[in-house]
Backbone as a printed PyTorch tensor [residue, N CA C, xyz], in Angstrom:
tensor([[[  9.5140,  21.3620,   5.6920],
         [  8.8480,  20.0780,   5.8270],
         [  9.4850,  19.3330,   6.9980]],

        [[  8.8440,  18.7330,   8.0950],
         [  9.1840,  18.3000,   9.2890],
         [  9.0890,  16.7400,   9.0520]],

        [[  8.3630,  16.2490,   8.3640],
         [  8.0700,  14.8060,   7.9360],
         [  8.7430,  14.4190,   6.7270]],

        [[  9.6090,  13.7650,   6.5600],
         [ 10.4060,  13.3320,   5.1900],
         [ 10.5650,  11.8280,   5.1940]],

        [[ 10.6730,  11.2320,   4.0100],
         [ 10.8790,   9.9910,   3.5800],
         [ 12.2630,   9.8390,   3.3270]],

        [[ 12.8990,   9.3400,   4.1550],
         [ 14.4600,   9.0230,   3.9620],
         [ 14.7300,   8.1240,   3.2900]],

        [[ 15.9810,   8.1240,   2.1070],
         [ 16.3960,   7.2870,   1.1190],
         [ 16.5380,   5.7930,   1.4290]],

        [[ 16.5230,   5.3960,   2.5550],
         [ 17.0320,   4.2080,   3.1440],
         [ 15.1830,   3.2200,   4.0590]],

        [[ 14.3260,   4.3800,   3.4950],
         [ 13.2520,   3.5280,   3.8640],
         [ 12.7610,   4.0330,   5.3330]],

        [[ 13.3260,   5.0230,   5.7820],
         [ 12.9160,   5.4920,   6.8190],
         [ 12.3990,   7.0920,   6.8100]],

        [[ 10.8120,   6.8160,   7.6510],
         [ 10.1360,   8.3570,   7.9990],
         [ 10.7500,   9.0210,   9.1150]],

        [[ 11.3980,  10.3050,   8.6920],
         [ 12.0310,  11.4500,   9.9170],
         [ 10.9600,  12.1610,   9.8280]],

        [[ 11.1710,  12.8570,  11.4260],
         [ 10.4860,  13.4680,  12.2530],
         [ 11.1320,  14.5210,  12.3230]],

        [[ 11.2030,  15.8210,  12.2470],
         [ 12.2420,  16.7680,  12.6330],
         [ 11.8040,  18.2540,  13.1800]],

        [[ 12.3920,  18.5760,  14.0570],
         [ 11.7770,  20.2550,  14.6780],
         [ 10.0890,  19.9530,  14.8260]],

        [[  9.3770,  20.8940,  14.8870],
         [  8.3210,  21.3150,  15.1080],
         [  7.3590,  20.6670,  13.9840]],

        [[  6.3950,  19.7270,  14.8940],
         [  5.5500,  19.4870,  13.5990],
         [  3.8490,  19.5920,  13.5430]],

        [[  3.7370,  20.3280,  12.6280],
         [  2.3550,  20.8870,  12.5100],
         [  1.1960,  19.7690,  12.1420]],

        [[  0.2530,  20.4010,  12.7100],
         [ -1.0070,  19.3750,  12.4460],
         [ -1.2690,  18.9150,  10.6310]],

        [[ -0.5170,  20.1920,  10.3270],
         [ -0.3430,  19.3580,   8.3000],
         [  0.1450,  18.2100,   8.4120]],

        [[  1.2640,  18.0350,   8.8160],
         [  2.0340,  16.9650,   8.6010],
         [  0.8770,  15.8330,   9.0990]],

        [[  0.5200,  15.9770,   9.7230],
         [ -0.0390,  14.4490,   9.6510],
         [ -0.5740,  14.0420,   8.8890]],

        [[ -0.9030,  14.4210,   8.2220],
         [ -1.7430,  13.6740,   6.7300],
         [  0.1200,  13.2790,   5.6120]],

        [[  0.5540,  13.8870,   5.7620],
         [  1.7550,  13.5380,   4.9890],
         [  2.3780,  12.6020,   5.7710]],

        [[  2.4160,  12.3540,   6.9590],
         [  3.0040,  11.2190,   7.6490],
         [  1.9790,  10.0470,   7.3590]],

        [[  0.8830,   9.9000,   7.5590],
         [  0.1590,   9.1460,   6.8660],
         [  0.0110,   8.7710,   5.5050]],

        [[  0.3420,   9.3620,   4.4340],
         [  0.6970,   9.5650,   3.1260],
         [  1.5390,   8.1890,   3.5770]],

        [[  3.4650,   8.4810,   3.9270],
         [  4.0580,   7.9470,   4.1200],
         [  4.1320,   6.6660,   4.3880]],

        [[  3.2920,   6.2280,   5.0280],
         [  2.9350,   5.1650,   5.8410],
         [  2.1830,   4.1390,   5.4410]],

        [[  1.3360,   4.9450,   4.6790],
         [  0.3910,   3.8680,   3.8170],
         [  1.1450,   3.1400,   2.4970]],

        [[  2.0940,   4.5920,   2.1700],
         [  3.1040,   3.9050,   1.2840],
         [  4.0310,   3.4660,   1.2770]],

        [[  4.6120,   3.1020,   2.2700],
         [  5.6530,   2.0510,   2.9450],
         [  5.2070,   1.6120,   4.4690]],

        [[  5.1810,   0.2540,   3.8640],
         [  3.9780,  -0.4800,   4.6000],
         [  5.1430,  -0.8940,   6.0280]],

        [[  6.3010,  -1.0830,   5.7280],
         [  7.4520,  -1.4180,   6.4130],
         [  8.4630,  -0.5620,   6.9820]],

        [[  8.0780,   0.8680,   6.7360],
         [  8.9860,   1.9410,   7.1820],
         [  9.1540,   2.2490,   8.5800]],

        [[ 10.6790,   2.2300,   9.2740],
         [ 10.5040,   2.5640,  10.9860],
         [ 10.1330,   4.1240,  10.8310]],

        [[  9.9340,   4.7360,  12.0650],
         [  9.7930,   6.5110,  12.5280],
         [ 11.4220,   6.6540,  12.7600]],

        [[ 12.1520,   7.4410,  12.4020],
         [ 12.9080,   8.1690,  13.2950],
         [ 12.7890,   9.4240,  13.6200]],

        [[ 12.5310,   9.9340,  15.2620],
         [ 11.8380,  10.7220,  15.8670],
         [ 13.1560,  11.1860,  16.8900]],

        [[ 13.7950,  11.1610,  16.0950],
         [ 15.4290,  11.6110,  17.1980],
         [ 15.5620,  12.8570,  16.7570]],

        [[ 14.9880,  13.5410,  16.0310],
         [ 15.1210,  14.9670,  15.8270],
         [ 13.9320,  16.1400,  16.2610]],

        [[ 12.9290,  15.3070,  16.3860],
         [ 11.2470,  15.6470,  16.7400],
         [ 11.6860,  17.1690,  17.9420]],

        [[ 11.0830,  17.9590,  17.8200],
         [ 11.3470,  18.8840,  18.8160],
         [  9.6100,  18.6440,  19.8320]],

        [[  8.5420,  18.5300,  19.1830],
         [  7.5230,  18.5270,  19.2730],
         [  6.7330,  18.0020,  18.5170]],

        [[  4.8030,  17.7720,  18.3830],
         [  4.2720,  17.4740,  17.1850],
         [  3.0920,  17.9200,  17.7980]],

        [[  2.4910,  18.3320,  16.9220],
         [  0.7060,  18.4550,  16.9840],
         [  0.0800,  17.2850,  17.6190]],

        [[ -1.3040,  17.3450,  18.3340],
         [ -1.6510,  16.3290,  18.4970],
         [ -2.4280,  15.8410,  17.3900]],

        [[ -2.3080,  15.8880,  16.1870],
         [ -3.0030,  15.3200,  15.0770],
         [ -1.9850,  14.2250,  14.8120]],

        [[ -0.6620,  14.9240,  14.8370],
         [  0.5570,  13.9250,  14.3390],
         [  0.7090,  12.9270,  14.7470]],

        [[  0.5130,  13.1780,  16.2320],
         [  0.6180,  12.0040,  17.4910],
         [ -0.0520,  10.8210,  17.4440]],

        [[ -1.2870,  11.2020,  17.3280],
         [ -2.6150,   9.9670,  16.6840],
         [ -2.1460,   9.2640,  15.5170]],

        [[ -1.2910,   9.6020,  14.2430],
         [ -1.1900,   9.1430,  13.4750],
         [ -0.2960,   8.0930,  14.3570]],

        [[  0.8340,   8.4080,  14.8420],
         [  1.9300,   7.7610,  15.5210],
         [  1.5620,   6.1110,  16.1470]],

        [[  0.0620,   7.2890,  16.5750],
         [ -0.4490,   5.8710,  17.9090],
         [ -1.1850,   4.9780,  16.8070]],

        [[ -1.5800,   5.0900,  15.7310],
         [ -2.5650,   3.7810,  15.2110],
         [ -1.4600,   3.8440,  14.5090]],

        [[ -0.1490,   4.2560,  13.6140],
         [  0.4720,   3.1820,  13.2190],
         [  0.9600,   2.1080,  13.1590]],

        [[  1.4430,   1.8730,  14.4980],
         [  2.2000,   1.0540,  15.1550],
         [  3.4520,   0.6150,  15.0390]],

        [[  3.9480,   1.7770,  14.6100],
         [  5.6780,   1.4380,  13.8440],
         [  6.5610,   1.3300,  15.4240]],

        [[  7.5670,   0.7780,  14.4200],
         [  8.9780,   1.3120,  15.1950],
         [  9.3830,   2.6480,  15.2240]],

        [[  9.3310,   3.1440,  16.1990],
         [ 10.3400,   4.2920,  16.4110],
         [ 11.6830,   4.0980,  16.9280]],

        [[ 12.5110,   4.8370,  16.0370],
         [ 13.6210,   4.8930,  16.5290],
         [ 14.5400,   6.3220,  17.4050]],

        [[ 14.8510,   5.6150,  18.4540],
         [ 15.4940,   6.7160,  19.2260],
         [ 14.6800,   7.7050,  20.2610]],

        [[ 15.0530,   8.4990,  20.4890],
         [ 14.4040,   9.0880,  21.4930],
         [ 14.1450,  10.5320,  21.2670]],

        [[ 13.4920,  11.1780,  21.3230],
         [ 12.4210,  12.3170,  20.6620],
         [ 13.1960,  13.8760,  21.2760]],

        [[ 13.6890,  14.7180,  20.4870],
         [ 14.7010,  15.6260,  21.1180],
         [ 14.1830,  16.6560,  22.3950]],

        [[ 12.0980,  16.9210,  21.5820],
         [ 11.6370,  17.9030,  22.8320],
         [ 11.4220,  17.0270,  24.0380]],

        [[ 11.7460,  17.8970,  25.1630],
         [ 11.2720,  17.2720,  26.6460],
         [ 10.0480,  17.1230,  26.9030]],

        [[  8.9590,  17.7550,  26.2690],
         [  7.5980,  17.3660,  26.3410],
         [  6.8410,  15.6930,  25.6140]],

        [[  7.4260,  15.7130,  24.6750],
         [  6.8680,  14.3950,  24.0590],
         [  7.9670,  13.7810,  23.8450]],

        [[  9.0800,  13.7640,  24.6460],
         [  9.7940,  12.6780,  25.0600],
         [  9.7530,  12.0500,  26.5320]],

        [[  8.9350,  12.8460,  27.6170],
         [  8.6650,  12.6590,  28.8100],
         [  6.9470,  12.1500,  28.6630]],

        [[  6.1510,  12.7780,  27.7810],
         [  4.4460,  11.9030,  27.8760],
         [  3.7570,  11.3290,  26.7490]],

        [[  4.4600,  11.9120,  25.5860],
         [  3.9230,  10.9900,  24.4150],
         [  4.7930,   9.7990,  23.8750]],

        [[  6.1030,   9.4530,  24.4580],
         [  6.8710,   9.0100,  23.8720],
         [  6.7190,   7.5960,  25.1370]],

        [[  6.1560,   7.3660,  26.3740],
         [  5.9800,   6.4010,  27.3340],
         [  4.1820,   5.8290,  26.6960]],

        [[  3.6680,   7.1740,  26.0210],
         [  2.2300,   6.3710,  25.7240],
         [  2.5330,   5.7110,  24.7360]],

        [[  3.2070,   5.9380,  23.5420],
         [  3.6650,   4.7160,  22.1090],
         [  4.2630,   3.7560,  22.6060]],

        [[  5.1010,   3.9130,  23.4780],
         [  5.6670,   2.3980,  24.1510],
         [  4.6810,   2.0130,  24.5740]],

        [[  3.1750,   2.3200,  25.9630],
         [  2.4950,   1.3150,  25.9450],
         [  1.3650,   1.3030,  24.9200]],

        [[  1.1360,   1.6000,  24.0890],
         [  0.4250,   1.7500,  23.0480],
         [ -0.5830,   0.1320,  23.0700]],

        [[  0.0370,  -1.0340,  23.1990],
         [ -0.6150,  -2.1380,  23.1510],
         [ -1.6440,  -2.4480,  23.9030]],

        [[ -1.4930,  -1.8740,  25.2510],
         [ -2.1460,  -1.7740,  26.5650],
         [ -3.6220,  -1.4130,  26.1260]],

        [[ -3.5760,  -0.6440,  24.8880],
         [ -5.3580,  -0.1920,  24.7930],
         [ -5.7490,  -0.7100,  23.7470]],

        [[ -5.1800,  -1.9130,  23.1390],
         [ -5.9960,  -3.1430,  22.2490],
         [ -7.1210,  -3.5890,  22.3640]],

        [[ -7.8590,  -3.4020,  21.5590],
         [ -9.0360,  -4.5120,  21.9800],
         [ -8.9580,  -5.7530,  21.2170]],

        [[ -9.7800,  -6.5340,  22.0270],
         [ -9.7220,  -8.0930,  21.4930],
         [-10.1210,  -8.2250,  20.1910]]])
C-alpha cells in the first residue's frame, strides 16, 4: 500500500503509486477533511493519483523523492490556484 493514513493525521505517499490508490487517497481525504499530504517518500504516481492531488487542495509536505514529479507535477500543485475559476 503506497497511500497510508498516518497516526498523527497525516496522508503518506510512498514508492510507486498506482492508479488504485487514488480512490484510496480520496477515501482518505474525504475522511479527514484537515489532513496535510506527505509526499517526501513518493517515488512516482499515476496520473489518476495526481488529479486527486490537484482538486484536493491540501498541503503537501516536503518534496517528492522521484525526479519526474518532483521536477513537473510538483511546480503544477504549487500553481494549482492559477486555474481557478471565478
Amino acid at each position: 500500500m503506497t497511500v497510508t493514513m498516518n497516526a498523527s493525521d497525516r496522508i503518506d505517499l510512498t514508492g510507486i503509486c498506482p492508479a488504485e490508490d487514488a480512490e484510496i487517497l480520496l477515501q482518505h481525504l474525504l475522511a479527514h477533511s484537515d489532513a496535510a499530504i506527505d509526499w517526501r517518500g513518493c517515488e512516482t504516481a499515476h496520473s489518476a493519483v495526481v488529479q486527486v492531488l490537484m482538486a484536493a487542495r491540501r498541503a503537501m509536505l516536503g518534496t517528492p523523492a522521484g525526479t519526474f514529479i518532483r521536477v513537473f507535477v510538483a511546480p503544477a500543485l504549487a500553481r494549482r490556484s492559477e486555474f481557478d475559476l471565478p
